[in-house]
C-alpha positions in Angstrom: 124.7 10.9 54.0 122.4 10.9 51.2 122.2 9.3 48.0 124.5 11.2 45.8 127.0 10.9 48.4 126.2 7.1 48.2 127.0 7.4 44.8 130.1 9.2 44.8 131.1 6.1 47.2 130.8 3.9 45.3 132.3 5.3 41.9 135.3 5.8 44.1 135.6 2.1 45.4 135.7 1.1 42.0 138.0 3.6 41.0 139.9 5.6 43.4 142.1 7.1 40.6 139.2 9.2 39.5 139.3 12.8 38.9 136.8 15.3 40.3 135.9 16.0 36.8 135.3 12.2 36.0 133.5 12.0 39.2 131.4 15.0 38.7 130.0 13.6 35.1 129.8 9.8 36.8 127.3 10.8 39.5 125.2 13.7 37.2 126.7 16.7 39.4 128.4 19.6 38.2 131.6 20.4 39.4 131.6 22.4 42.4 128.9 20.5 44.3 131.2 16.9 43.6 134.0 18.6 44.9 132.6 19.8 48.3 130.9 16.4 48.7 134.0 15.0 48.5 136.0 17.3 50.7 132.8 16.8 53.4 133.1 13.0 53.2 137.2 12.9 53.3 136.6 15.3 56.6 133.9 13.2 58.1 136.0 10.1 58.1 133.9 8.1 55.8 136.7 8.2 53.4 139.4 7.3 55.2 142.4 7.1 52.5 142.9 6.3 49.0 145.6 3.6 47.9 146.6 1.0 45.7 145.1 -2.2 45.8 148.0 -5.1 45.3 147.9 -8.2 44.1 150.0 -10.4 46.9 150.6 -13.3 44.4 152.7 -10.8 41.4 154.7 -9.4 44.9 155.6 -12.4 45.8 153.2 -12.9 49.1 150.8 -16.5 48.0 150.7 -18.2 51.2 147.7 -16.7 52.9 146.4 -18.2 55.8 143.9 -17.6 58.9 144.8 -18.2 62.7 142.7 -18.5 65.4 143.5 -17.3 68.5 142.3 -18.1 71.9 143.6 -16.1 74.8 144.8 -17.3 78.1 144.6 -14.1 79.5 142.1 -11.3 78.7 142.6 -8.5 81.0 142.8 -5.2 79.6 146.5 -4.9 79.8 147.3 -8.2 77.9 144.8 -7.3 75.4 146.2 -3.9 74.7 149.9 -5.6 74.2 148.7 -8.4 72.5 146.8 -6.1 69.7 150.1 -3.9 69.9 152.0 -6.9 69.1 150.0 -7.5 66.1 150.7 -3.7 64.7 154.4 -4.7 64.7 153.8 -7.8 62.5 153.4 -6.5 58.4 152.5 -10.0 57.5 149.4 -9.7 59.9 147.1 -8.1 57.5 144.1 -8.4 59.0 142.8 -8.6 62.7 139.7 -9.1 64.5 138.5 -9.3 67.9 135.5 -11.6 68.2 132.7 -12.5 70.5 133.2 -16.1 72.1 135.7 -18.6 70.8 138.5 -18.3 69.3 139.0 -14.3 70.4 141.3 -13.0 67.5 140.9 -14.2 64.1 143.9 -13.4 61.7 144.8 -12.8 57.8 148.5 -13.5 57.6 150.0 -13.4 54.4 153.8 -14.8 53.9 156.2 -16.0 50.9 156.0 -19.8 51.5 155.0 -22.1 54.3 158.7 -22.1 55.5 158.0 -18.4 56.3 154.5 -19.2 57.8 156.1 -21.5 60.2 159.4 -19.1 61.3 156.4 -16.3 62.2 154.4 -19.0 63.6 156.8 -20.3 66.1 159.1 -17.4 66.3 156.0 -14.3 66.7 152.9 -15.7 66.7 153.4 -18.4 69.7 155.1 -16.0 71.8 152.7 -13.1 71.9 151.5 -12.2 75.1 148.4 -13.6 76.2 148.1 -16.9 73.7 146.7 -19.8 75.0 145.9 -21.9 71.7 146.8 -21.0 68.1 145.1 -22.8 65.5 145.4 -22.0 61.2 144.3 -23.1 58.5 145.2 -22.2 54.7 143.4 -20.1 52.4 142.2 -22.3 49.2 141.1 -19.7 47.3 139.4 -15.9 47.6 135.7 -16.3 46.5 134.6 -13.2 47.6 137.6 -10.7 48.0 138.2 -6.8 48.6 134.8 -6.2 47.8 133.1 -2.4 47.9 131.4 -1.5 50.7 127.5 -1.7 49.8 126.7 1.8 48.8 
């Protein structure tokens, strides 16, 4: 990965919607040489996707919180079923395994606190391996869905 390809990066993490045209004249490339960069970094993986970003509060989604999870269990089994689980759970929007304690911290995002509570005790609690969930709620984003550093 070099610099233009840096560039193109970044012009598409601001805008995804962007043609290989606009692209082209954004980074100083002609068209051709854009459009294989592309294609290289769509096949190497670095671009994974392209997608629409949402805002959760218009759809309806502004109760975000975080839980902390601690696991009772950590063998490799319990992890694989309790990070399946989480796969199965659209209001889990983010999940990450972490060194020390807690293990799992998680982005949920839910209509109200009524619903927060029903996945709480009804999902959350009862995935396998839990020892100790503790959450707390989201204030306000400071720094959110921010590009990658190019």
């Amino acid at each position: 990965m070099d610099d233009m390809d840096r560039k193109i990066l970044a012009e598409l993490q601001e805008d995804g919607r962007l043609t290989v045209t606009e692209l082209a004249g954004r980074v100083g490339l002609s068209l051709s040489p854009c459009h294989r960069r592309l294609r290289e970094l769509e096949r190497s993986g670095a671009i994974r996707g392209y997608r629409a970003v949402l805002d959760a509060d218009r759809v309806g989604l502004a109760f975000d919180a975080l839980v902390f999870v601690t696991m009772r269990q950590e063998d490799r089994s319990t992890i694989a079923s309790f990070e399946q689980a989480l796969t199965d759970l659209p209001q889990v929007i983010q999940a990450q395994r972490l060194f020390g304690d807690p293990d799992y911290l998680l982005r949920i995002v839910t209509t109200d606190l009524a619903a927060f509570q029903r996945l709480y005790d009804e999902n959350l609690a009862t995935l396998p391996g839990v020892q100790r969930l503790s959450s707390t709620l989201v204030m306000k984003h400071v720094v959110h869905e921010r590009p990658l550093p190019a």
